[in-house]
N, C-alpha and C positions, 0 to 999 in steps of 0.2 A: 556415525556420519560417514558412512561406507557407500562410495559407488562402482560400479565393475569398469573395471581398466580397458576405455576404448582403445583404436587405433591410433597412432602417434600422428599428430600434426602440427603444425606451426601456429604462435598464436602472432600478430600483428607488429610492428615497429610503431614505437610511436612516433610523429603525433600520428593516432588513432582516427581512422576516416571519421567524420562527425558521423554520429546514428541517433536515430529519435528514441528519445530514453524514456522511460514511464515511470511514475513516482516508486516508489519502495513501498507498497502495500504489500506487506508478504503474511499478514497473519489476515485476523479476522477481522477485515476494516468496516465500518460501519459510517456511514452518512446518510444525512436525509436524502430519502431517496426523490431526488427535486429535480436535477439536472440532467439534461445530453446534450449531444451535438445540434444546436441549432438547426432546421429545414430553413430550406428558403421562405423569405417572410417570415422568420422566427419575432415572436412579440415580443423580444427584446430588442427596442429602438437602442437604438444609436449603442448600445450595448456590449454588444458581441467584439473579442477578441480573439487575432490570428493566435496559434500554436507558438507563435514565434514571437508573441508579447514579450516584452521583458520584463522580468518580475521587478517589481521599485524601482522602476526608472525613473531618474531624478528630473523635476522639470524647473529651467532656467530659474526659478525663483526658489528653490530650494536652497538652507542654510548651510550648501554644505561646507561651505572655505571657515565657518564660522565656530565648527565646533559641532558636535552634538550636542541637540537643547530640547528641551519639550520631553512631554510622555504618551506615548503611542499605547493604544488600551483597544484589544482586540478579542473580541467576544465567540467563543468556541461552543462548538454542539455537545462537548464532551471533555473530562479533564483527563490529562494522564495518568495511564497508571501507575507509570514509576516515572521518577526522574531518571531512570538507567538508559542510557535509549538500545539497550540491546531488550526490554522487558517491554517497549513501547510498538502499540503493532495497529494505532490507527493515524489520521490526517492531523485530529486536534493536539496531540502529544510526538508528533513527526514536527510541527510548526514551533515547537519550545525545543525540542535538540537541538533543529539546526542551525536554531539562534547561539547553541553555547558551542555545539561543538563544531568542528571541520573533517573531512573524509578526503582519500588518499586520491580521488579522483572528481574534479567537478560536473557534476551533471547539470548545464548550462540554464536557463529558462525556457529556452525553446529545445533543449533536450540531449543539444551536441554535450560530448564529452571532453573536456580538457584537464591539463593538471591543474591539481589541488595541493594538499601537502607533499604530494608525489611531484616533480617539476615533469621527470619524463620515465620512460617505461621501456624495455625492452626483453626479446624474448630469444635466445641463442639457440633452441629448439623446442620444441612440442611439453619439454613437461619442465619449464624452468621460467619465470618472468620475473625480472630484476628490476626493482624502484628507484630511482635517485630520490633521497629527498630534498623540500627547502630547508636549506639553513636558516638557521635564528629563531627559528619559532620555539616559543615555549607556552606553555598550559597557564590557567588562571591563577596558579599557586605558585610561579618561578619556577616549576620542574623542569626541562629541556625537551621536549619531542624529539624522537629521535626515533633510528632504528628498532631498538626494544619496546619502544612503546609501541610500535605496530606490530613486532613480532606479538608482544604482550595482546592487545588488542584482537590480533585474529586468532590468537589460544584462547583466548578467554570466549568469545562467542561461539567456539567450537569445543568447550570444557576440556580443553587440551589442559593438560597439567604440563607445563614448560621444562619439567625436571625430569621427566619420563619418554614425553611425547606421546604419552597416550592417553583417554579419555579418563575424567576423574570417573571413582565408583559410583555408582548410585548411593545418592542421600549425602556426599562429598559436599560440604557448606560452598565449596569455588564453583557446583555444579549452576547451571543461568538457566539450562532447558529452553534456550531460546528458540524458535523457531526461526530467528535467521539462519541458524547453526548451516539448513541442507544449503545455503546459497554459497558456502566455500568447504561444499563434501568433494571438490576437487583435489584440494593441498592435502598433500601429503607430510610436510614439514615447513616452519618458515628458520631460513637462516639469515641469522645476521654479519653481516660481510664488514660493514666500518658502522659510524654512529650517524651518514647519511646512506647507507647504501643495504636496502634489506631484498632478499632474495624468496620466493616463493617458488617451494618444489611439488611438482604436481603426480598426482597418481593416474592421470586420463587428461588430453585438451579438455578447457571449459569455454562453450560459448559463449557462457556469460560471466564471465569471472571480470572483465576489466568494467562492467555497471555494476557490478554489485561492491567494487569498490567504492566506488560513487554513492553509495549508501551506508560504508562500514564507519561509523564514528569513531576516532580515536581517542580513546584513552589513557590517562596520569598510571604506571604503572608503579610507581613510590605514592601515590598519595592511595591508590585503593590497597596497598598491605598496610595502610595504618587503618582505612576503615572499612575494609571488607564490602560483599555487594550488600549488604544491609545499608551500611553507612551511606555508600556512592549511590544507590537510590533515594534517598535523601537530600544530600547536598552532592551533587552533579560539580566536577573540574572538566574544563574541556580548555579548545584553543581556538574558541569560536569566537565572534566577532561583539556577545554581549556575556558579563559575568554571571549566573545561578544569585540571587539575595535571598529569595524566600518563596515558600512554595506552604499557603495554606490550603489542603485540601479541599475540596470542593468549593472552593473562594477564590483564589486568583497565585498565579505563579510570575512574581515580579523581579528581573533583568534591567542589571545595569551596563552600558555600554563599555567594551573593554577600550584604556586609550593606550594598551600597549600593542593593540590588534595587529598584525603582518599584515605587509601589502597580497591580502588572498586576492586570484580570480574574482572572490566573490562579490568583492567590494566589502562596505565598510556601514559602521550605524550611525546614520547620521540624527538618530533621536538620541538620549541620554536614560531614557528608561523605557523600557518596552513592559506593559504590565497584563495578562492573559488570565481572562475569564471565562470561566466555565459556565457559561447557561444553556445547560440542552434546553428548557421550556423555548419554542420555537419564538411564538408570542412575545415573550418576554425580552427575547435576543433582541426580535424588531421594535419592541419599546424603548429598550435602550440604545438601542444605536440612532434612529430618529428623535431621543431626546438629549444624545450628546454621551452616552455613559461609554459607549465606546464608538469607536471608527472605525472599522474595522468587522463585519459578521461572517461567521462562515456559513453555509451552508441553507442559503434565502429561497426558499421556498417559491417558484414562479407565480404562482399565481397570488402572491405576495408582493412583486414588485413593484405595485403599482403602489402599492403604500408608502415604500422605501423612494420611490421617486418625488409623490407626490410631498412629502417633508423635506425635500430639497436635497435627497441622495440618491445616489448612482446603484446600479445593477450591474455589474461585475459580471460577465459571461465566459468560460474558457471554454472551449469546442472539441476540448481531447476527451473522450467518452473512457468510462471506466461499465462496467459489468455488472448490473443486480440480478442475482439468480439464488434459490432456494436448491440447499446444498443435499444432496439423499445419500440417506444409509443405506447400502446396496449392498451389505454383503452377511445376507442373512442373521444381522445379531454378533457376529463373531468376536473378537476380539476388541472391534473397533467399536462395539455397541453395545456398553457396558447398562446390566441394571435394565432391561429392556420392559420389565413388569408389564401392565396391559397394552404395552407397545409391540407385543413377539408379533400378532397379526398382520402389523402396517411393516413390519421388518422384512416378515415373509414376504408381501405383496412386493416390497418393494423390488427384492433381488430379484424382481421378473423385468427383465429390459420390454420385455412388450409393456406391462403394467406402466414403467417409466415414460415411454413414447407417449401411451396415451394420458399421460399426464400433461407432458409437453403441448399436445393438442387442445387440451381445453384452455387454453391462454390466448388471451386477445391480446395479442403484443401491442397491434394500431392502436386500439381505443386505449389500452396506458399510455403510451405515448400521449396521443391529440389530447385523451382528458386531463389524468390525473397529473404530468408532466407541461401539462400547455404547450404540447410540439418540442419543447428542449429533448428531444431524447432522437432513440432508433432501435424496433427491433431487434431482438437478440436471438439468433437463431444455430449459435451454438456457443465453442466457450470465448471466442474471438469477438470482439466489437472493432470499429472502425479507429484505425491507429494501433490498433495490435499490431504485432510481425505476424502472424499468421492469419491476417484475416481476411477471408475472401468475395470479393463483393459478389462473386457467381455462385458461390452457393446457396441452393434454394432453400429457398424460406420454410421454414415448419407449419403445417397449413392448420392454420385456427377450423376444428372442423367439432364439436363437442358430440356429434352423433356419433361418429365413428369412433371416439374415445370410450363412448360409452358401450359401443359393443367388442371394442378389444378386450374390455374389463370382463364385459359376460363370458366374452371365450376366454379367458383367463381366470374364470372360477369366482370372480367380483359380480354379481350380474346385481347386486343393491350398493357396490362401493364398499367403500373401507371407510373407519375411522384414524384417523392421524395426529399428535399432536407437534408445531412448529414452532421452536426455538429463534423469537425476537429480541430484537435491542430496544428498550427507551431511548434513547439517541436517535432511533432512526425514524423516518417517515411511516407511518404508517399504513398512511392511507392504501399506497400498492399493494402490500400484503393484504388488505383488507378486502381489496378488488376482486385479489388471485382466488380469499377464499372461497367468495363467490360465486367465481368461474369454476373454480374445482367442486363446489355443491353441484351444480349444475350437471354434472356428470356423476355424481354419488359419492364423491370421498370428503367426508366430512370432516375438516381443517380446525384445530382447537389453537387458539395463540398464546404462546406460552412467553412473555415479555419480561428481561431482564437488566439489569444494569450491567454497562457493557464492561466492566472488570470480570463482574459472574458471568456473562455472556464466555467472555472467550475464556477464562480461566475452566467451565466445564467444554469448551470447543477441544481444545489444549488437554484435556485430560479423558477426552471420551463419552464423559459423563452429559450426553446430549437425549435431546427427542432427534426422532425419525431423518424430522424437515429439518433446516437451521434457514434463516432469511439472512444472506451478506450479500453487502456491496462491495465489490472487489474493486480498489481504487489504483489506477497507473504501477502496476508491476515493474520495477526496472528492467527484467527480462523475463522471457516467457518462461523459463525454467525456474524461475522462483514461486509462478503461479502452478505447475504443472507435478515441481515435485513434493509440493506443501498438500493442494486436494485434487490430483486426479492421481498420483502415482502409489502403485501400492502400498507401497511404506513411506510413504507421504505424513508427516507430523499432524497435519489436519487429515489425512484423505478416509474417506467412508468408502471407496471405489478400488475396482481390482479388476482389469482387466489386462491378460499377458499380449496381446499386439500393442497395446497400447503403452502401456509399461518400456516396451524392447522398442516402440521408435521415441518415446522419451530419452532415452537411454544414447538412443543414437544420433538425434539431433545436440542433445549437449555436450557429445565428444566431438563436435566438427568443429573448424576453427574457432577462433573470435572473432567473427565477421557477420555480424545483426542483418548484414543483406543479403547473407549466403543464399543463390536460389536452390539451393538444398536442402537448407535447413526449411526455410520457407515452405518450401515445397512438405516436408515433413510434417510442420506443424499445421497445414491445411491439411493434410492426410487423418493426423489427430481429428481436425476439427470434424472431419467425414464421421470418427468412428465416435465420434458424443455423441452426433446427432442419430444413430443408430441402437448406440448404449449408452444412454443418458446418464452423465453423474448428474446433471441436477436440472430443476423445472429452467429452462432459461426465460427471464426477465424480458431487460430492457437496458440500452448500453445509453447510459447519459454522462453528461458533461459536469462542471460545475458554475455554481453563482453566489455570487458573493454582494454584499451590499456595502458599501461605503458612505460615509458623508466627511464632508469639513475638504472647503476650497483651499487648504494648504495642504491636503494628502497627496503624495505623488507614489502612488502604488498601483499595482498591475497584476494578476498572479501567476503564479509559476505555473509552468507545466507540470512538477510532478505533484501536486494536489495539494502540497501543505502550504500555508500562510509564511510566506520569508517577510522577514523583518529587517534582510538586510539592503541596504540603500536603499534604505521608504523614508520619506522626510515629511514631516507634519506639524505645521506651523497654526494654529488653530487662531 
């Protein structure tokens, strides 16, 4: 977890200018691909919510002077893969963390940044930023939060061995292999100064280091030396606002409200049990929620709502657009493209950036949008969507043109196409992928879908062991450098892509301050976005939003902006 040592600069005083944060998707997130940004006239009546919704806001008739009472049962596309939330890397398994746990920095509903376990923050030069914590907090077992627990916390998702300061070996049982790990390849050491006062020493400024605290969950560092991350993936201690009680796989993961909770930012539970079910069957989600099994769905399919309404429940719309693009192996087979068997051909093809362009061209971005989306969406015409930091509404669209794909192909030595096979989740929507194949027959490259369950999905994403294509939906990044050093940078933990300008203004926008509005950085990452759309790491999609379905006149829920279902201050009186 090594990055080259920028220029020295100042990182912010807190409190921290507010800045639009985007959820913590950093691995391979997967959702129905349903939602985007509403157009005008979006057929979602009465529906649609601003950015700046608050997540579970409580309304005047809500229990809450009363206690925590009732049981909230919230129906997911998908179950977690662990209960560790440093091994958790999609929306359905983000919505059970951040019910137990709490993070050193809050990332607001509508996206501002304030303290969390951290009250305030300060930075006395370019490579030093110092935390005050809260006092009194302690984890679900009586342990103390403190200082150690956060030094503990960011060694551990960074396989920092705490006794050395340096990386456990390979095949080291403390080793996590998280792909959080590159989001604090900043620090260089964390020291502990008192039992509220922890210090973070930097090897390069990070311009994202104060969000990605806003997503580091802390952890009991005496309760995981009794049961190692075997055990802590299992039964999860945190200091979050509901208790861990049981987690039957693929059946449901049921939370009890903590009544020793701190007064967090975040608020507090005012249900008594929160209980989380997994049914990716789409169908099935919408049977049970319009017959009562849950209140609560993720991931409601638009052209679906009309069912969800007509049983007497709500459609849930959020309008901050996240990214679905099929990800390409671009670098001939190498390293990153393990086992390549009757795939060496499409490997080949691919590392040709003209071959990728005209891949990008046979995509009808409108018509996914209008059809298969029902207008929730927008174009995607490079790696930015609307609500990115780098996204730029002047740059020109990628022009759907399928003839001219098809004779880039012939002067690139394809002149009957290639065959390809693409790496899907069961969790996700299929139907777009279905579309794209299509569209990409259409020009000669013959698309095989290769559908998996999304543990084996990302677990061979994470190990290499992929086809050509991979289909993700990239959900709310907390900063752009999480999305950028995971798949487009060359030693990126996900990345199939190697390009050296592209790499060196990576490199260069994340040693500029901590300032999310720098017209620098900005400026930088619009530069990036110029050179995708030139050298494509991947077919781009379609940038959509999310929808959710609700029922029961005593829910008082709303959703967050960073994509996952909060549980806290939702009050549901059935």
């Amino acid at each position: 977890m090594t990055n080259p040592t920028m220029d020295p600069s100042h990182l912010p005083l807190v409190p921290a200018r507010p800045s639009r944060i985007l959820s913590p998707f950093v691995a391979v997130v997967l959702l129905l691909a349903a939602c985007g940004p509403a157009p005008s006239g979006s057929p979602a009546e009465g529906s649609s919510l601003p950015a700046s919704a608050t997540s579970g806001s409580v309304s005047p008739a809500s229990p809450a002077s009363s206690g925590p009472s009732g049981t909230l049962t919230v129906g997911l596309s998908a179950d977690a893969e662990s209960m560790d939330p440093y091994r958790v890397y999609q929306n359905a398994g983000f919505s059970i963390m951040y019910a137990i746990f709490d993070t050193l920095v809050t990332i607001g509903p509508d996206g501002t940044l304030g303290p969390g376990l951290a009250d305030s923050w300060s930075s006395p030069d370019g490579s030093t930023l110092e935390l005050k914590l809260h006092p009194g907090v302690t984890f679900h077992d009586g342990e103390p939060f403190d200082a150690a627990a956060v030094r503990f916390s960011l060694d551990r998702i960074a396989d920092i061995d705490p006794t050395t300061n340096k990386p456990y070996p390979v095949g080291d049982s403390h080793r996590l292999n998280s792909a959080f790990a590159s989001n604090y390849g900043s620090l260089d050491h964390v020291e502990v100064v008192d039992a509220l006062t922890v210090r973070l020493h930097l090897n390069r400024p990070d311009s994202g280091l104060l969000g990605n605290l806003g997503t580091l969950q802390i952890v009991p560092p005496q309760y995981y030396a009794q049961v190692g991350n075997a055990g802590f993936a299992l039964k999860p201690v945190g200091t979050g606002p509901f208790k861990f009680v049981e987690w039957v796989k693929d059946d449901h993961v049921t939370l009890a409200a903590n009544p020793d909770y701190w007064n967090s930012p975040r608020g507090k539970a005012l249900v008594a049990k929160v209980v989380f079910r997994p049914i990716p069957d789409t169908a099935t989600r919408i049977s049970e929620l319009t017959t009562g099994g849950i209140q609560i769905m993720e991931d409601l399919p638009p052209d679906q709502a009309s069912q969800v309404k007509a049983a007497g429940g709500r459609a849930v719309y959020l309008s901050d657009a996240h990214s679905l693009a099929i990800w390409l192996t671009t670098d001939k087979g190498g390293n990153l493209a393990r086992n390549p068997g009757d795939q060496a051909g499409a490997l080949a093809a691919l590392a040709n950036p003209a071959v990728r362009r005209a891949l990008n061209m046979a995509i009808d971005r409108k018509t996914l949008v209008s059809t298969i989306l029902d207008g929730y969406g927008e174009p995607m015409n490079s790696l930015w969507v609307s609500g990115d930091k780098g996204y730029d509404p002047t740059l020109p669209a990628i022009a759907f043109d399928p003839a001219a794909a098809r004779q880039i192909l012939a002067q690139q030595g394809y002149p009957n196409g290639f065959s390809v096979n693409m790496d899907t989740c069961t969790c996700d929507n299929s139907a777009i992928y279905e579309a794209v194949v299509g569209m990409l027959a259409n020009i000669g490259v013959q698309v095989a879908l290769k559908p998996a369950e999304l543990a084996q999905f990302n677990d061979a994403w994470s190990k290499g062991d992929t086809n050509p294509l991979r289909g993700a939906r990239l959900g709310f990044p907390v900063d752009p450098n999480t999305e950028l050093y995971l798949w487009i940078y060359s030693g990126g933990f996900l990345s199939r892509y190697k390009d050296a300008q592209v790499d060196a203004l990576v490199n260069q926008q994340a040693g500029l301050p901590t300032d999310d509005y720098s017209p620098a950085r900005v400026a930088i990452l619009r530069q990036i976005a110029v050179l995708a759309q030139q050298d494509p790491p991947a077919i781009f999609l379609v940038g959509q939003g999310s929808l959710y379905g609700t029922v029961g006149t005593g829910l008082s829920w709303q959703p967050n902006v960073q994509g996952y279902i909060s549980v806290t201050n939702v009050g549901y009186a059935p």
